[in-house]
C-alpha positions as CSV (number, residue, x, y, z in Angstrom):
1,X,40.7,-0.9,37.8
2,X,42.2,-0.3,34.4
3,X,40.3,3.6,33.8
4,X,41.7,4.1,37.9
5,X,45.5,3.4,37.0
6,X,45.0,4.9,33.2
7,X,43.1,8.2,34.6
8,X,45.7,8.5,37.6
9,X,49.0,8.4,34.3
10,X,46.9,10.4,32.4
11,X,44.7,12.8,33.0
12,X,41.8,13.6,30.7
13,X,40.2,17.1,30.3
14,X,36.7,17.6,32.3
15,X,34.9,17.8,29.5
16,X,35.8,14.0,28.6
17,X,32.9,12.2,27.8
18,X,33.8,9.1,26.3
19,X,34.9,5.6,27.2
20,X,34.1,7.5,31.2
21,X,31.5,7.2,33.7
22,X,29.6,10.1,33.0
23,X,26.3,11.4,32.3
24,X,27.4,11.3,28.3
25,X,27.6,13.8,25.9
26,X,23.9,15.7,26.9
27,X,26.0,17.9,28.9
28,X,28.5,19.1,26.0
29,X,25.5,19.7,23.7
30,X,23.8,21.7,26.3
31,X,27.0,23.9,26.5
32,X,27.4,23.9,22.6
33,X,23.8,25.0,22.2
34,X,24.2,27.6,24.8
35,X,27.3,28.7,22.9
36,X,25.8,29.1,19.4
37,X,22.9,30.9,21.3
38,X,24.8,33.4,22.7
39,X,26.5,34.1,19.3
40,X,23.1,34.4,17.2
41,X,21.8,36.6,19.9
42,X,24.9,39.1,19.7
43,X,25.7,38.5,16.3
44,X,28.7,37.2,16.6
45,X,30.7,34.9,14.1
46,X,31.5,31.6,15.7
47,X,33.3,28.2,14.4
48,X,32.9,24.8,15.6
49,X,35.1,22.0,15.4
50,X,33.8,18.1,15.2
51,X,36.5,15.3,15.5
52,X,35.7,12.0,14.6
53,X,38.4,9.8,16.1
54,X,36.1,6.6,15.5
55,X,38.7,4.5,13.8
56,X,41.9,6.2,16.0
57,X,42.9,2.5,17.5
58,X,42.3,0.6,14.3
59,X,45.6,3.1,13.0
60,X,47.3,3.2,16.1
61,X,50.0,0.2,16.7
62,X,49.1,-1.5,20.0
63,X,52.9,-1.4,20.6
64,X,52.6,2.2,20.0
65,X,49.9,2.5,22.9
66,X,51.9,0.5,24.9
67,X,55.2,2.4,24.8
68,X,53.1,5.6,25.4
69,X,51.4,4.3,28.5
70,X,54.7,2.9,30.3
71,X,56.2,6.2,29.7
72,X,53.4,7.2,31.4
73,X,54.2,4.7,34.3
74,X,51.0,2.6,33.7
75,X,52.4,-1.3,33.8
């Protein structure tokens, strides 16, 4: 009930893979592999970006959340 009404205020890219029902993150690897593939095979330079937002809600107020999600319309 609570990913219905959050994913209906706020809409997450499709390449979401966390906290989602979703086949995981196989899928993004696949298409990062395929990526760096493609650049070793035409010699292209290429530069990836990890973010690890592991600790994001220990740093995050909850009345910070909160305010963001009712101005968001979620009750």
């Amino acid at each position: 009930i609570l990913s219905a009404r959050l994913t209906k205020a706020c809409p997450i890219n499709p390449r979401q893979r966390g906290f989602i029902r979703a086949a995981g993150c196989s899928e993004n690897l696949k298409l990062l592999n395929v990526l760096i593939q493609n650049a070793k095979r035409k010699h292209r330079e290429m530069g990836v970006v990890l973010v690890d937002i592991a600790t994001a809600f220990d740093t995050v107020s909850h009345q910070h959340i909160l305010m963001g999600l009712k101005q968001k319309g979620v009750e």
